[in-house]
LUMNU-724340 format. One record per residue (C-alpha): residue in three letters; x, y, z. Coordinates in nm, 3 decimals, m for minus. Example, Ala and Ser with C-alpha at 12.3 -4.5 7.8 and 13.67 -1.06 7.14 Angstrom:
<votis>
<type = ALA	xx = 1.230	yy = m0.450	zz = 0.780>
<type = SER	xx = 1.367	yy = m0.106	zz = 0.714>
</votis>
This chain:
<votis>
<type = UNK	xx = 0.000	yy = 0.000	zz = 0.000>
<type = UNK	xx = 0.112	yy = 0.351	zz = m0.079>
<type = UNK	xx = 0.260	yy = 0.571	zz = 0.233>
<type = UNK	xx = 0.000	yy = 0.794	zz = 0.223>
<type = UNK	xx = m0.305	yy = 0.598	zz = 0.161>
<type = UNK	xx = m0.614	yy = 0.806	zz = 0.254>
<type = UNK	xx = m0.980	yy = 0.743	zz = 0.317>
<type = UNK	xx = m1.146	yy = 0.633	zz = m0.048>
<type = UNK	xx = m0.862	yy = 0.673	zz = m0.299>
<type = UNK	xx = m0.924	yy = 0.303	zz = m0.401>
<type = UNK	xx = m0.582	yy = 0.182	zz = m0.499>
<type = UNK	xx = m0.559	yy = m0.087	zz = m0.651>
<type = UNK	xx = m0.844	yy = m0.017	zz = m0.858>
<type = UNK	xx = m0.605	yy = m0.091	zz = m1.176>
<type = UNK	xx = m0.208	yy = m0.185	zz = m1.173>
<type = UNK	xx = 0.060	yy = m0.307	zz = m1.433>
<type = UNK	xx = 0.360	yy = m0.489	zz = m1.354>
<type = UNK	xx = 0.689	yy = m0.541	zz = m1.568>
<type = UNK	xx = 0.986	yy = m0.721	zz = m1.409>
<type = UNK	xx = 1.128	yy = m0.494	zz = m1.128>
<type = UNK	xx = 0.867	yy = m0.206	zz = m1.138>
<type = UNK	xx = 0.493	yy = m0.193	zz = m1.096>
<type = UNK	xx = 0.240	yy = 0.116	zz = m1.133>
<type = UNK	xx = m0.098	yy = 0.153	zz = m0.907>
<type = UNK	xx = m0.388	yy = 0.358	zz = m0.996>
<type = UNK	xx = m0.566	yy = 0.540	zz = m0.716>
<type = UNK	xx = m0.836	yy = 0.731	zz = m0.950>
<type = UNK	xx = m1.044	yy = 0.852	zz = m0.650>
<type = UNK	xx = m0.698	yy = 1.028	zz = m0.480>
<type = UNK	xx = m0.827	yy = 1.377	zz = m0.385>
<type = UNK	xx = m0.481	yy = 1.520	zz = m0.326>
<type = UNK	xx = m0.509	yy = 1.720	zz = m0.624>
<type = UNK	xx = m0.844	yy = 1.797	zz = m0.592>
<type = UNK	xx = m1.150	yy = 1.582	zz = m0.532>
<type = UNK	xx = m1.133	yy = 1.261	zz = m0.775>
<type = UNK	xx = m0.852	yy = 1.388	zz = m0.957>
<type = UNK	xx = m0.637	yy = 1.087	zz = m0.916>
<type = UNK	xx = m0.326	yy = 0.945	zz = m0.839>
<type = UNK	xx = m0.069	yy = 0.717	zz = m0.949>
<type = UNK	xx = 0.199	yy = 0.535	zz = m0.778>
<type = UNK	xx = 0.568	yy = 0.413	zz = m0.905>
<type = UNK	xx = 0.674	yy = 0.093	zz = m0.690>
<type = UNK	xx = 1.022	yy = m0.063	zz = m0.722>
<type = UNK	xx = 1.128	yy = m0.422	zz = m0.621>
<type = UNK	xx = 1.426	yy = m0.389	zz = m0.402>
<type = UNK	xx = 1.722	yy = m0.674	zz = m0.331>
<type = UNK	xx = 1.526	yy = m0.799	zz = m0.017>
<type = UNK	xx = 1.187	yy = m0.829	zz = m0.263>
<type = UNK	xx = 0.990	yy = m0.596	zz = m0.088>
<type = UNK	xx = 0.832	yy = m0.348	zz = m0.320>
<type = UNK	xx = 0.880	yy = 0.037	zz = m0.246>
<type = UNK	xx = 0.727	yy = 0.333	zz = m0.297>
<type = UNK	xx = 0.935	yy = 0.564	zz = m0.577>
<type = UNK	xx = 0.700	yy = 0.850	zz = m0.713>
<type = UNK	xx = 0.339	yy = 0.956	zz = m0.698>
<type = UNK	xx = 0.220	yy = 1.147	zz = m0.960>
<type = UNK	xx = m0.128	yy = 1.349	zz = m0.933>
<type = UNK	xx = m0.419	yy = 1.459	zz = m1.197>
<type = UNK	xx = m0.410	yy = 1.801	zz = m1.345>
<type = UNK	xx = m0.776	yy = 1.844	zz = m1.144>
<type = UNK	xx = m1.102	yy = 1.787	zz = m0.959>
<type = UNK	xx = m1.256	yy = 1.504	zz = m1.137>
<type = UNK	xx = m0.962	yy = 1.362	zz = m1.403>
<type = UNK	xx = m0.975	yy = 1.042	zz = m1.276>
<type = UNK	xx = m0.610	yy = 0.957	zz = m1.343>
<type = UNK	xx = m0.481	yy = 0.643	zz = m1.303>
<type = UNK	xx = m0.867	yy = 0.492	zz = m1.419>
<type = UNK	xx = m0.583	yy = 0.277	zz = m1.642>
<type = UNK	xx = m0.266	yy = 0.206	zz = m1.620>
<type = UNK	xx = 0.010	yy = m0.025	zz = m1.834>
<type = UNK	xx = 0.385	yy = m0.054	zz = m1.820>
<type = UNK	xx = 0.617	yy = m0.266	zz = m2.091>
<type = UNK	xx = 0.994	yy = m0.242	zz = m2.076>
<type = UNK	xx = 1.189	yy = m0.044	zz = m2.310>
<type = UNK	xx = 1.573	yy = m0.107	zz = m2.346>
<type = UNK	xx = 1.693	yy = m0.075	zz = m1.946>
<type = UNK	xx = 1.386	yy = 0.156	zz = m1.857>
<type = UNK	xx = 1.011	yy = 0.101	zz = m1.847>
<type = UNK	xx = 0.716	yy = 0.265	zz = m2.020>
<type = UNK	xx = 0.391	yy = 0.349	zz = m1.820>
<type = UNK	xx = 0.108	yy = 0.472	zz = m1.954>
<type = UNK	xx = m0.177	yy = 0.639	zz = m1.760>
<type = UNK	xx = m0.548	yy = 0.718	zz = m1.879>
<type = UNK	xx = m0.710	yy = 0.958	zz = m1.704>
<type = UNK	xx = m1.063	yy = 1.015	zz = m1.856>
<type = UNK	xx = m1.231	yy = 1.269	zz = m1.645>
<type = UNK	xx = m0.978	yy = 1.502	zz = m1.776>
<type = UNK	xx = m1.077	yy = 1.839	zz = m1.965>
<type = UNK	xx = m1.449	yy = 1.758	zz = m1.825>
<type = UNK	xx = m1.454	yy = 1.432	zz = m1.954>
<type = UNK	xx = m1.293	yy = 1.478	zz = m2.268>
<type = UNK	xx = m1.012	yy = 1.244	zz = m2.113>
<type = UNK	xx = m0.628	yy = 1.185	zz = m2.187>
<type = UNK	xx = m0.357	yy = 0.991	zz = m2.200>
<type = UNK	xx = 0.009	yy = 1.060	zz = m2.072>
<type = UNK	xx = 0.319	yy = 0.829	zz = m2.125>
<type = UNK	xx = 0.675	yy = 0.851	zz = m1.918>
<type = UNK	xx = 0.976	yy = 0.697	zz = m1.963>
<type = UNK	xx = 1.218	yy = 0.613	zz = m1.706>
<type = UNK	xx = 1.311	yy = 0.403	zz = m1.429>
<type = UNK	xx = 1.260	yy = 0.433	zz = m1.021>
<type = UNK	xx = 1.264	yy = 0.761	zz = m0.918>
<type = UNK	xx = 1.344	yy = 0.941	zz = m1.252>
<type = UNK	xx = 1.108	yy = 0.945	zz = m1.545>
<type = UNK	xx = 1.065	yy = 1.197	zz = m1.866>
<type = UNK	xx = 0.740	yy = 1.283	zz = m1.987>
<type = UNK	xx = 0.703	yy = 1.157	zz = m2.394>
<type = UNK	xx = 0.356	yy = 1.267	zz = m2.445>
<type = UNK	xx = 0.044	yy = 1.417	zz = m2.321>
<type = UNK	xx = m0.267	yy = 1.392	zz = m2.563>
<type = UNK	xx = m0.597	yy = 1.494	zz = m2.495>
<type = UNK	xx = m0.910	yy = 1.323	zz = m2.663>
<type = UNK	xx = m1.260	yy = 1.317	zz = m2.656>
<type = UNK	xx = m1.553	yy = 1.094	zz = m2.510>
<type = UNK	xx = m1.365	yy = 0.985	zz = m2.164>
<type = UNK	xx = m1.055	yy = 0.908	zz = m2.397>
<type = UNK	xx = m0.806	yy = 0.739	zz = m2.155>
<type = UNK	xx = m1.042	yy = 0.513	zz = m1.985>
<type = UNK	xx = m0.838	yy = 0.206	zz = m2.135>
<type = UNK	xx = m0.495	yy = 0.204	zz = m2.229>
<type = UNK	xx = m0.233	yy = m0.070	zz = m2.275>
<type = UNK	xx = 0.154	yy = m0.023	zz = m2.412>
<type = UNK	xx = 0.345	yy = m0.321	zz = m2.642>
<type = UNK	xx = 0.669	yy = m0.314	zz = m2.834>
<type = UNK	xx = 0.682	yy = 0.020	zz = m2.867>
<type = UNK	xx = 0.332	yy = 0.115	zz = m2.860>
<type = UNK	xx = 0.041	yy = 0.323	zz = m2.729>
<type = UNK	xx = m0.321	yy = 0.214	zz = m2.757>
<type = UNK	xx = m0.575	yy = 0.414	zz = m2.578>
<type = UNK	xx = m0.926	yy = 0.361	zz = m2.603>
<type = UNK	xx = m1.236	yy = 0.661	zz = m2.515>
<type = UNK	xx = m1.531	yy = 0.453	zz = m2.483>
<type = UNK	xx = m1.809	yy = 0.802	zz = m2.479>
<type = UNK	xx = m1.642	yy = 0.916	zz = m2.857>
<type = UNK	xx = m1.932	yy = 1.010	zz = m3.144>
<type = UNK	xx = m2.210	yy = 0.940	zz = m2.876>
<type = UNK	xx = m2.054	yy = 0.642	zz = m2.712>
<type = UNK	xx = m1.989	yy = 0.478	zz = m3.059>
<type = UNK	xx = m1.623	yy = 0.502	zz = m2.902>
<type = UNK	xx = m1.298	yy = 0.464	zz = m3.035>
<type = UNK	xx = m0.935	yy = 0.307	zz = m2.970>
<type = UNK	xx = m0.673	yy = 0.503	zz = m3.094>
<type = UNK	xx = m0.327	yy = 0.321	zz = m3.200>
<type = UNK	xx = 0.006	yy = 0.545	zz = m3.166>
<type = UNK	xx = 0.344	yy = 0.436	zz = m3.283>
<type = UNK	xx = 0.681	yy = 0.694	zz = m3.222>
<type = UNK	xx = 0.728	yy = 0.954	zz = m3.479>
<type = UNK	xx = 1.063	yy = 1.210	zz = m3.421>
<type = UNK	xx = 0.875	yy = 1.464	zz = m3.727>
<type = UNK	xx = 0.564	yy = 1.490	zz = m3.467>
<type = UNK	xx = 0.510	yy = 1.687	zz = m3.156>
<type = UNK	xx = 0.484	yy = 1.505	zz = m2.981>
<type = UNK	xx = 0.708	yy = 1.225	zz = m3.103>
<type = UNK	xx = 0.433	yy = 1.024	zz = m3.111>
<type = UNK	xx = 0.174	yy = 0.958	zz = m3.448>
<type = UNK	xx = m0.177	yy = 0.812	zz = m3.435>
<type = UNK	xx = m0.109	yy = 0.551	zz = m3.695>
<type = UNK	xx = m0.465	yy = 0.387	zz = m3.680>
<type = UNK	xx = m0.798	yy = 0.498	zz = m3.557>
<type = UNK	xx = m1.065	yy = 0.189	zz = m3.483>
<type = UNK	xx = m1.419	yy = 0.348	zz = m3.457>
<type = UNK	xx = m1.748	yy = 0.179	zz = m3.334>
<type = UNK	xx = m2.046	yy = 0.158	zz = m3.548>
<type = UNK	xx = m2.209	yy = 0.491	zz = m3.628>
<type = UNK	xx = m2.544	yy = 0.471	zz = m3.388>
<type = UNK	xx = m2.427	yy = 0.202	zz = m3.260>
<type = UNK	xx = m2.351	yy = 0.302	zz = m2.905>
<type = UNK	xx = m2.160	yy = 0.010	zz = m2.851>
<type = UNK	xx = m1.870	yy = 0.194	zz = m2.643>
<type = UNK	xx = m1.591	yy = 0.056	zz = m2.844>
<type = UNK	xx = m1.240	yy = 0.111	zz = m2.651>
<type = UNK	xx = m1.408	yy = 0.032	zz = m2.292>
<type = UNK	xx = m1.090	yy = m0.229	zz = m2.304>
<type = UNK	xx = m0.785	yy = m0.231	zz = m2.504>
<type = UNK	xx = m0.514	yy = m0.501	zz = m2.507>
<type = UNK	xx = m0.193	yy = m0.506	zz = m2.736>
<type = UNK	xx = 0.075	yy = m0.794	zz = m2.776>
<type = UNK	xx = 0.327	yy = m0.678	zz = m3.052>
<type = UNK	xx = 0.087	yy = m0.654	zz = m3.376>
<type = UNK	xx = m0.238	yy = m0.820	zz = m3.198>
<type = UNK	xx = m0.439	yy = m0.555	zz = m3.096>
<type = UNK	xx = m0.801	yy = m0.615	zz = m2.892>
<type = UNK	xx = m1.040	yy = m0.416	zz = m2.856>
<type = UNK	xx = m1.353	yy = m0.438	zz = m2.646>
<type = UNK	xx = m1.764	yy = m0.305	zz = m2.710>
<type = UNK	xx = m1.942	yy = m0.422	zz = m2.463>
<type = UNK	xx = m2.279	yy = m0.265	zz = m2.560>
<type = UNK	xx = m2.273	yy = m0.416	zz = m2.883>
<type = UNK	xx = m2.627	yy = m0.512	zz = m2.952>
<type = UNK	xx = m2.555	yy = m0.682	zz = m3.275>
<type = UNK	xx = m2.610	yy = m1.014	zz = m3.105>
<type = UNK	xx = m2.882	yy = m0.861	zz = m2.845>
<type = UNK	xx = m2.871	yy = m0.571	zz = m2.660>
<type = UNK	xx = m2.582	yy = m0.528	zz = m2.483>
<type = UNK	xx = m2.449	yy = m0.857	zz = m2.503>
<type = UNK	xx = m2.141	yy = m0.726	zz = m2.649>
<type = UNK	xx = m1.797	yy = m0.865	zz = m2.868>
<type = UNK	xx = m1.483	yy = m0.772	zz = m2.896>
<type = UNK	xx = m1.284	yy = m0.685	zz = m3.180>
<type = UNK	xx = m0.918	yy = m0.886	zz = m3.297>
<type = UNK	xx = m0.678	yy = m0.615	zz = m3.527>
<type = UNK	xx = m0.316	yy = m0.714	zz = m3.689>
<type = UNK	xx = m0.051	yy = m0.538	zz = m3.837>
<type = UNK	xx = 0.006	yy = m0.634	zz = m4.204>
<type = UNK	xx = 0.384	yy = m0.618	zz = m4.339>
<type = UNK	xx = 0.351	yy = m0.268	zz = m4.468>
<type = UNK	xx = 0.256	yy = m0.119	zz = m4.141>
<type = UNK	xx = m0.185	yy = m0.110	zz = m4.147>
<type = UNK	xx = m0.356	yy = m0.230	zz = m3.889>
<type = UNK	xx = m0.694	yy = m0.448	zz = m4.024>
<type = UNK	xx = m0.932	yy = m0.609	zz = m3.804>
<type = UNK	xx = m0.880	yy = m1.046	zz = m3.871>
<type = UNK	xx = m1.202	yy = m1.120	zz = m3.654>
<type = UNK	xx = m1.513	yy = m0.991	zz = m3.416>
<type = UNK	xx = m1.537	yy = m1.267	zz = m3.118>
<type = UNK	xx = m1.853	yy = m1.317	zz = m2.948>
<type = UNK	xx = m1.992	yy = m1.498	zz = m2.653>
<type = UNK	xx = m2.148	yy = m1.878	zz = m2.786>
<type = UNK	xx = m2.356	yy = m1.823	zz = m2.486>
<type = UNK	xx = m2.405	yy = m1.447	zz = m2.519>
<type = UNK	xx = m2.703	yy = m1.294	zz = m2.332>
<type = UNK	xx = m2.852	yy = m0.918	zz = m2.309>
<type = UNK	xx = m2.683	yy = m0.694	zz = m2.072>
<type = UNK	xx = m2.405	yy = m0.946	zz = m2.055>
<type = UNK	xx = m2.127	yy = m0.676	zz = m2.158>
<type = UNK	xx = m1.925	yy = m0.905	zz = m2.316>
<type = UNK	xx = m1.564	yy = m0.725	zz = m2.379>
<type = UNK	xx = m1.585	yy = m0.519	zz = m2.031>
<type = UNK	xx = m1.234	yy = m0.622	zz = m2.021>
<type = UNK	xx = m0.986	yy = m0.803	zz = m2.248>
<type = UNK	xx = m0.635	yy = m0.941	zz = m2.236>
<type = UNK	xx = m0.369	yy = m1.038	zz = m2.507>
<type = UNK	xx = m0.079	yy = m1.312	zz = m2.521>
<type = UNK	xx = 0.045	yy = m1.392	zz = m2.868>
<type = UNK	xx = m0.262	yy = m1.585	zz = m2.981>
<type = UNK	xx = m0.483	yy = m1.622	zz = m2.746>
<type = UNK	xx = m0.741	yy = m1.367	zz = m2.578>
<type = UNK	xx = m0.906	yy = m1.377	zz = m2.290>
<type = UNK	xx = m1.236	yy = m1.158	zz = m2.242>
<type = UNK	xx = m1.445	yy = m1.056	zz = m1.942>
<type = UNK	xx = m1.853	yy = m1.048	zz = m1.948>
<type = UNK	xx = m1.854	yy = m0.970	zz = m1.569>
<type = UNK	xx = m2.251	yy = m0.936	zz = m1.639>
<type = UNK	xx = m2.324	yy = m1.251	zz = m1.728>
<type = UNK	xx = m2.563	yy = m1.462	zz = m1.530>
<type = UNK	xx = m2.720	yy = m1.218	zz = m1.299>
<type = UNK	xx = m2.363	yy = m1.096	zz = m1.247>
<type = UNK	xx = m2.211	yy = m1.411	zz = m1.148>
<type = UNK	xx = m1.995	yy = m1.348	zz = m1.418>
<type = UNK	xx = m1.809	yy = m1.533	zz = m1.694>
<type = UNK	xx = m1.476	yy = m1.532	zz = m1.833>
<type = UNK	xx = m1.379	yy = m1.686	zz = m2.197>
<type = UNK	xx = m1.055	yy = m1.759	zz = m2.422>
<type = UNK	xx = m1.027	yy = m1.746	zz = m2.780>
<type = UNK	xx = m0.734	yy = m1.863	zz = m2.981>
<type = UNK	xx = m0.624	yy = m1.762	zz = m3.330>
<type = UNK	xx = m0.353	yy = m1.983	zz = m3.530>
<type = UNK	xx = m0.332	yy = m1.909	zz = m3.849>
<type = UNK	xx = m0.511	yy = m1.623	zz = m3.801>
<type = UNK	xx = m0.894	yy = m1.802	zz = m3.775>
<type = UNK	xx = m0.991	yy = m1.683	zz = m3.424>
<type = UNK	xx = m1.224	yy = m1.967	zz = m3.241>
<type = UNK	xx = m1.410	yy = m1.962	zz = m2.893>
<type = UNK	xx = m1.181	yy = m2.243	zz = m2.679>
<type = UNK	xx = m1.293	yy = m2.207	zz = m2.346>
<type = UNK	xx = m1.586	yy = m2.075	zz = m2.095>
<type = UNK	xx = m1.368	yy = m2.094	zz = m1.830>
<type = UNK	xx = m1.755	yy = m2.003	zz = m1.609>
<type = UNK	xx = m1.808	yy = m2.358	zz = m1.702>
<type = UNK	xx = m1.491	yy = m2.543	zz = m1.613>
<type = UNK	xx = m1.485	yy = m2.850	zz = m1.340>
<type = UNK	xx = m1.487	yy = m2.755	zz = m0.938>
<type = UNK	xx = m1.556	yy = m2.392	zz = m1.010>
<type = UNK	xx = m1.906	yy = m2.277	zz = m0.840>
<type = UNK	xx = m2.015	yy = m1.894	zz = m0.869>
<type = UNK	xx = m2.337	yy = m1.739	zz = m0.726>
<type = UNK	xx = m2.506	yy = m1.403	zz = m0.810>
<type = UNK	xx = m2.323	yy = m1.107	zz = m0.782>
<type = UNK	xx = m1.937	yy = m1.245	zz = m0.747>
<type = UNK	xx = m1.903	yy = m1.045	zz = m1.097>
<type = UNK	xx = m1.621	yy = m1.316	zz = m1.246>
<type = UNK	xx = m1.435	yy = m1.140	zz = m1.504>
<type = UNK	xx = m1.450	yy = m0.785	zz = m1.372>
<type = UNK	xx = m1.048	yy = m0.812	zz = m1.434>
<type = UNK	xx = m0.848	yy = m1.072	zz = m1.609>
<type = UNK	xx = m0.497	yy = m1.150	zz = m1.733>
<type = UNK	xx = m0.336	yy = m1.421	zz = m1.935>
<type = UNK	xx = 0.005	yy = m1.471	zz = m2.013>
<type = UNK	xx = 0.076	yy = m1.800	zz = m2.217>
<type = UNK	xx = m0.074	yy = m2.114	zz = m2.038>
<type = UNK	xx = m0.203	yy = m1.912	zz = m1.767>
<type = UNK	xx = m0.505	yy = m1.695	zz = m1.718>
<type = UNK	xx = m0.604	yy = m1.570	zz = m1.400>
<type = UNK	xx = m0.958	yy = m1.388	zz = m1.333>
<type = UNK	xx = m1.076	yy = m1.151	zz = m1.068>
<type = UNK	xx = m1.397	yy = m1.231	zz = m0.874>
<type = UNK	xx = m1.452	yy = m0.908	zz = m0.685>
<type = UNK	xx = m1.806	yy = m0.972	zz = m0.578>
<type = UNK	xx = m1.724	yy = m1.314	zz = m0.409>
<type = UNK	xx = m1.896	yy = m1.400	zz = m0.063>
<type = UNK	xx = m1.599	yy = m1.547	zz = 0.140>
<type = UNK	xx = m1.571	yy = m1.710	zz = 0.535>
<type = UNK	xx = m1.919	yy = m1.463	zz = 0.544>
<type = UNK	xx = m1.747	yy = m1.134	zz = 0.428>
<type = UNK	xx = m1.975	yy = m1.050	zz = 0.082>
<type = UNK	xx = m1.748	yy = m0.867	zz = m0.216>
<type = UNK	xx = m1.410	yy = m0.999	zz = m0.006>
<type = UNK	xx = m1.328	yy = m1.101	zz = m0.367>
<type = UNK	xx = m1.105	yy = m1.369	zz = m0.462>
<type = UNK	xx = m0.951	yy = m1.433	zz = m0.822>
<type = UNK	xx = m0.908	yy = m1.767	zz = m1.035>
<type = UNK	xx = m0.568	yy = m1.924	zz = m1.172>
<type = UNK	xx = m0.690	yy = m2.126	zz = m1.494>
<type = UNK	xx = m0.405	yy = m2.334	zz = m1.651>
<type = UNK	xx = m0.397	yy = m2.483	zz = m2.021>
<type = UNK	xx = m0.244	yy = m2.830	zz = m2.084>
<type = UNK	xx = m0.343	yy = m2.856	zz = m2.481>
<type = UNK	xx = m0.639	yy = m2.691	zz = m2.562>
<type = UNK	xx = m0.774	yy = m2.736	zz = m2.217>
<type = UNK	xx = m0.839	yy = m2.521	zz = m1.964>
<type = UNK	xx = m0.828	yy = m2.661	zz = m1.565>
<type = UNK	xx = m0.912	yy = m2.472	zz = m1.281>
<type = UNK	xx = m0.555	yy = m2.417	zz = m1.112>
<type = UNK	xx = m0.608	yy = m2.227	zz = m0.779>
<type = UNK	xx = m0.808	yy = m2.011	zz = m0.598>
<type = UNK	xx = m0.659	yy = m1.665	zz = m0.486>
<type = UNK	xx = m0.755	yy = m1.507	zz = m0.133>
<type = UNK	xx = m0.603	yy = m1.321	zz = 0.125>
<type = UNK	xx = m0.485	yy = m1.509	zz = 0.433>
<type = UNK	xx = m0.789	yy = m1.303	zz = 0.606>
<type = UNK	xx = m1.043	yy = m1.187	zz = 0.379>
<type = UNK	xx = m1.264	yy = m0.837	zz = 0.465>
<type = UNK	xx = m1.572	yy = m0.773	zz = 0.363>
<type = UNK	xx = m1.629	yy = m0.535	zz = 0.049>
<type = UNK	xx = m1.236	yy = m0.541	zz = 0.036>
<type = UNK	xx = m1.286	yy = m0.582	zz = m0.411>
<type = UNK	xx = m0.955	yy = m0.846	zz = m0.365>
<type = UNK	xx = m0.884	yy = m0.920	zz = m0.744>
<type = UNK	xx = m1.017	yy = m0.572	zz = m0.892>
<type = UNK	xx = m0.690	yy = m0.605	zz = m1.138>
<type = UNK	xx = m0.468	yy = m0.834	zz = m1.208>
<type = UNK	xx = m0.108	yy = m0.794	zz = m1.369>
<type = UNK	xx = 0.114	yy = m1.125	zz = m1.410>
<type = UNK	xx = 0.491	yy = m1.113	zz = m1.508>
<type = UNK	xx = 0.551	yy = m1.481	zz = m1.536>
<type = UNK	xx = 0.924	yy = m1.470	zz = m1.618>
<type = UNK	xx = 0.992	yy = m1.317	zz = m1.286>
<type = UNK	xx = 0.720	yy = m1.525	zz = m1.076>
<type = UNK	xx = 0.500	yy = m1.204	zz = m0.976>
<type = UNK	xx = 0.143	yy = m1.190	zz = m0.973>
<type = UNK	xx = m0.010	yy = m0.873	zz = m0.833>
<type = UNK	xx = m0.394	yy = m0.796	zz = m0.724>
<type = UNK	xx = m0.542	yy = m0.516	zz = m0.676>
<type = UNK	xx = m0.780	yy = m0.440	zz = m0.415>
<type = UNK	xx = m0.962	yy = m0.105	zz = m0.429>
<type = UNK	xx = m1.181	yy = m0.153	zz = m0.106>
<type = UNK	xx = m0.897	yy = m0.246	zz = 0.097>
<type = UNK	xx = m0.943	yy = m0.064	zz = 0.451>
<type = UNK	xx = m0.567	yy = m0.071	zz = 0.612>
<type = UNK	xx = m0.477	yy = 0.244	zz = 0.719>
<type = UNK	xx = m0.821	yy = 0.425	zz = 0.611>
<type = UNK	xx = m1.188	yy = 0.318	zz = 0.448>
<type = UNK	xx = m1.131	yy = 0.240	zz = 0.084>
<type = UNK	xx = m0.794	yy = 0.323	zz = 0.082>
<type = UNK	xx = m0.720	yy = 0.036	zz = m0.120>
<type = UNK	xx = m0.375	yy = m0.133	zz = m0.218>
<type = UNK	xx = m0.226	yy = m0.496	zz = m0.341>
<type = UNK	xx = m0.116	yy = m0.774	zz = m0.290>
<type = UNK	xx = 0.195	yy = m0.977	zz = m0.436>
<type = UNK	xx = 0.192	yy = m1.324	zz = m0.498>
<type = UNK	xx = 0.493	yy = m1.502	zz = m0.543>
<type = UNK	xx = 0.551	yy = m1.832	zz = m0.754>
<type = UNK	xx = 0.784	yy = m2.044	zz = m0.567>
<type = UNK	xx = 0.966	yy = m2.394	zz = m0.671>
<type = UNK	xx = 0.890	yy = m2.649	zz = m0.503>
<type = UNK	xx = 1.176	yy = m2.653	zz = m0.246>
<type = UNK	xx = 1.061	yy = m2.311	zz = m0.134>
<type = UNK	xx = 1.270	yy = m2.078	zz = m0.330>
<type = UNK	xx = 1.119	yy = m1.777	zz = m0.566>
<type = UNK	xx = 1.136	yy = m1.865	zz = m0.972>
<type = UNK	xx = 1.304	yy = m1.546	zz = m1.031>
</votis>
């Protein structure tokens, strides 16, 4: 948890790891006003304990920065990206530094429209950023690639719009591995209303970006907002229809070889996993080769309703098992464990948010850090 956690900044609420360094949103910090934001810079020292670096804080009252956050590696420094899209009166932007620990550069600073900055995610060098409320919540996702003859340096190289009319809030999630880039509408009501999909882009050899497929829930239902949230690793995509089922929630994986993207798992459906009403599976999910793990804020558990827990799902094949199940050692009530999930898996660290966590105030929020250890005991990494 951050030093200075107050009373209802709900950190936690999104975070992003990437080897040594990990960056928590606190979008409800009122340091710099009410609800302008906050976002924290943690470093993994020699002893593994993570600690506090920076804090940055929204421009004003009502941003919302740090509603998204992402963070890749660049050379010996990291990249983190932070939406904030109550900015400019919900207009919304997006900001990216580059740096390391305690010293970072500002790259770029670009305001949008329609809560622009409520998703973002960072790959191999680039920026997507998604602003869900665009052209009457059509919304859009807006891909940016580095450009020294801008200013700037950055260029919008491809703009993905939702249907005209459609209201379908396209850019509510964005994911981005390399040149696979997913995109989530979760009011899509192509299907029925509301039920949602989720659009699949890739970058063709002379540098466009064309959309290869439009995934939908085999089971889709109205209101099931399908595409809330969406992950990315190499070919396989995980989406989040925390809706689903009178909001017991579902969670589903896709995979694409050769390109012909195919429904391969309903991972609400998979043997010894049991969800009532309201656990909202899905709210927040992350996958990273054979493993996917899924946030179940809402979850009832030892009595405490919305302690939250989150789901490790493993692949063997093309099948998914039900791996784990993710809690703290004492679980609070309304404490929202597993409202994001990051997972570095070459360095063994999986970190979960939890907005409503009360330690030090109410709804101060933080995370947690879960560490994959060998069998004898020792950390992977």
């Amino acid at each position: 948890q951050a030093t200075d956690a107050d009373a209802g900044d709900a950190q936690g609420t999104t975070l992003a790891v990437a080897g040594d360094h990990a960056v928590i949103g606190a979008p409800l910090d009122d340091e710099g006003g009410i609800d302008a934001g906050a976002v924290y810079v943690f470093e993994l020292d020699s002893q593994g304990v993570w600690r506090q670096q920076v804090k940055w804080l929204g421009a004003a009252a009502g941003a919302k920065y740090g509603t998204a956050v992402a963070i890749d590696s660049v050379g010996g420094d990291k990249r983190i990206v932070i939406g904030a899209p109550g900015d400019g009166g919900g207009k919304g932007s997006a900001s990216w530094l580059r740096g390391r620990g305690r010293s970072w550069t500002p790259e770029a600073t670009i305001m949008g429209a329609g809560r622009f900055g409520a998703s973002v995610t960072v790959s191999s060098g680039r920026v997507l950023v998604g602003g869900p409320g665009a052209a009457s919540d059509d919304g859009t996702a807006i891909l940016y690639e580095p450009d020294v003859t801008a200013t700037p340096p950055w260029a919008a190289v491809a703009t993905i719009k939702g249907t005209a009319g459609g209201a379908e809030e396209l850019g509510t999630s964005v994911a981005l591995d390399g040149e696979v880039a997913v995109v989530g509408s979760p009011a899509d009501s192509s299907v029925m209303m509301a039920a949602g999909s989720v659009g699949v882009y890739g970058r063709t050899p002379a540098g466009a970006w064309n959309k290869t497929a439009t995934l939908k829930a085999s089971d889709a239902a109205k209101s099931d907002r399908f595409g809330d949230v969406v992950s990315v690793s190499g070919l396989t995509v995980a989406v989040g229809a925390s809706a689903h089922s009178m909001a017991a929630g579902a969670a589903y994986v896709f995979t694409g070889p050769m390109g012909a993207w195919a429904e391969q798992a309903k991972l609400h459906a998979v043997s010894g996993l049991t969800l009532s009403a309201g656990d909202l599976l899905g709210g927040s999910l992350f996958v990273s080769g054979n493993l996917l793990v899924a946030g179940a804020v809402g979850s009832t558990v030892g009595g405490n309703a919305g302690a939250g827990v989150a789901y490790l799902f493993s692949r063997v094949g093309a099948t998914w098992t039900l791996a784990g199940t993710l809690a703290p050692r004492t679980s609070a009530a309304q404490e929202g464990f597993g409202s994001a999930l990051s997972l570095d898996a070459g360095q063994g660290h999986l970190l979960i948010g939890a907005a409503g966590n009360d330690t030090g105030a109410s709804n101060a929020g933080g995370f947690y850090d879960l560490i994959q250890r060998k069998p004898n005991g020792e950390a992977c990494a």
